[in-house]
N, C-alpha and C positions, 0 to 999 in steps of 0.2 A: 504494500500500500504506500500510495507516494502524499508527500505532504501536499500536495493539490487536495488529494481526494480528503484528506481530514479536515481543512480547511473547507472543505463543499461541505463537510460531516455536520461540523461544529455551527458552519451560518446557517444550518439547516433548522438543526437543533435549540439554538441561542432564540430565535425567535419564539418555538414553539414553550421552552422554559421563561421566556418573561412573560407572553400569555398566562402561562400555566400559574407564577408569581403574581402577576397582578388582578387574576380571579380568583386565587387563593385569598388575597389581601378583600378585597371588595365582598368575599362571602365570607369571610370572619367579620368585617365589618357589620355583614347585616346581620347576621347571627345575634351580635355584640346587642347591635339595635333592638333586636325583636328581645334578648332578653332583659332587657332594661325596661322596655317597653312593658313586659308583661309583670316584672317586680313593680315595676310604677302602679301599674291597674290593679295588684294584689292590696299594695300598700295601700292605696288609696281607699279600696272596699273594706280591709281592715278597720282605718281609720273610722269609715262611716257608719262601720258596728259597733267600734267602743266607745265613740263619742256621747250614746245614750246611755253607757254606764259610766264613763268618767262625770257626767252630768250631774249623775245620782248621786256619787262619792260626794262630787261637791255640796252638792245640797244636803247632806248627812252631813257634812265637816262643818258649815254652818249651822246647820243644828245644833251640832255640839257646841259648837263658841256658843251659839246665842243662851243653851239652857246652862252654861258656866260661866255667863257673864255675870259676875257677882251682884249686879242689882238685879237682876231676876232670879238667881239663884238663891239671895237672900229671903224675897219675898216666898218662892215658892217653897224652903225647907224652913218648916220654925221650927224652933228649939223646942226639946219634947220636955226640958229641966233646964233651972238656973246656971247649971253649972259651965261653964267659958270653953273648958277644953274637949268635955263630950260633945258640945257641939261643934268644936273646931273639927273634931275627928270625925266626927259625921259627916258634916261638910263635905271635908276633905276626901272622906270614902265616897261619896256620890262623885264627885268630880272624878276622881280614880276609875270609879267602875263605867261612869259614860265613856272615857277616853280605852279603855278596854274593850268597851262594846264596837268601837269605833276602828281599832288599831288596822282593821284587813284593810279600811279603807285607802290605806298610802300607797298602795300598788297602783293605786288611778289616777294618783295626783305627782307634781311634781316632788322631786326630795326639798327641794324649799319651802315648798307649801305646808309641806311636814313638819319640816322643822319650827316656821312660824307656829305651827297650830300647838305642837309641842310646847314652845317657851310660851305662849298665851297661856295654856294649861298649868305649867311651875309656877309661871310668877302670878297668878292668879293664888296657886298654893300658895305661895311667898308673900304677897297679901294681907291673906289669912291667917297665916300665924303670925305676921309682924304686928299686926293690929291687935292677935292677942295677945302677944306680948306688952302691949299698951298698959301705961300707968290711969287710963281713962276708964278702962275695960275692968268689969269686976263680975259682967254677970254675960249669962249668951243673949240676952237681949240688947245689951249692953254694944257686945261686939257687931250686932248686926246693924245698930245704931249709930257706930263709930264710920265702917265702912263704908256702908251706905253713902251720909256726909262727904266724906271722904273723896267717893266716886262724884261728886258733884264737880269737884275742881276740876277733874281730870278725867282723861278718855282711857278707858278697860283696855283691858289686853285685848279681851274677844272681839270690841269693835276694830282694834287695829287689825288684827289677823281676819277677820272677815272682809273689811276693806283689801286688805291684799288678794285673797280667794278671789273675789267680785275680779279685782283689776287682770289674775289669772286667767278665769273662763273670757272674758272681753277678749284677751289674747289669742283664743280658741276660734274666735270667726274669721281672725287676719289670715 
């Protein structure tokens, strides 16, 4: 075989191999395309299923602020005795057990959202005993009386952390 004919071989060949290269390239490409395309349209139908249960979550985690926000909490648990600390502990055990009832819900919500809803819920406990620890405070009517007041000057943890929640789901229709 003379170097002519390999040379006939090769420009035979070189063409057929860059064909063969650039519809290799072009059908990986669409490949690439359609499965993008179809993780998109999964994603998307995902999202338009959980969106009715992240909804819910929310509306539960509001719930919770609102029945621990300590002025309606106060109102709706009264003291069953005079005594300061049984009802601190009561208190504090219903606050405890809502957010218990509630804890599956952070799977639907952001880890921030959680964590606000969490520090509402301490420092709501924190509060609580600091007000009973009050040289004002002698009786649990007493302490429900302090707070109370108290919450007039200023805004509750639950309003702030609901306000956050609220300004969350808003961010759900962008």
């Amino acid at each position: 075989m003379e170097f002519s004919d390999f040379l006939q071989i090769i420009f035979y060949i070189l063409p057929a191999l860059i064909t063969g290269l650039v519809s290799y390239h072009f059908f990986k490409m669409h490949v690439d395309n359609e499965a993008g395309r179809r993780r998109y349209a999964i994603h998307k139908e995902a999202q338009k299923a959980a969106l009715p249960i992240r909804l819910q979550a929310y509306e539960r985690l509001v719930l919770f602020l609102e029945r621990i926000d300590p002025a309606k909490l106060l109102i709706r648990i009264t003291p069953q005795s005079s005594n300061k600390h049984d009802y601190e502990n009561y208190v504090i055990g219903q606050i405890e057990q809502e957010y218990e009832h509630n804890l599956t819900q952070q799977i639907y919500i952001s880890a921030e959202s959680w964590d606000i809803i969490t520090t509402a819920k301490n420092t709501t406990i924190q509060i609580i005993r600091k007000t009973n620890m009050s040289d004002k405070v002698d009786t649990a009517n007493k302490l429900r009386e302090v707070m109370l007041t108290d919450l007039f000057e200023k805004q509750s943890p639950s309003s702030i952390a609901v306000a956050y929640l609220k300004n969350e789901v808003a961010g759900l229709w962008e």
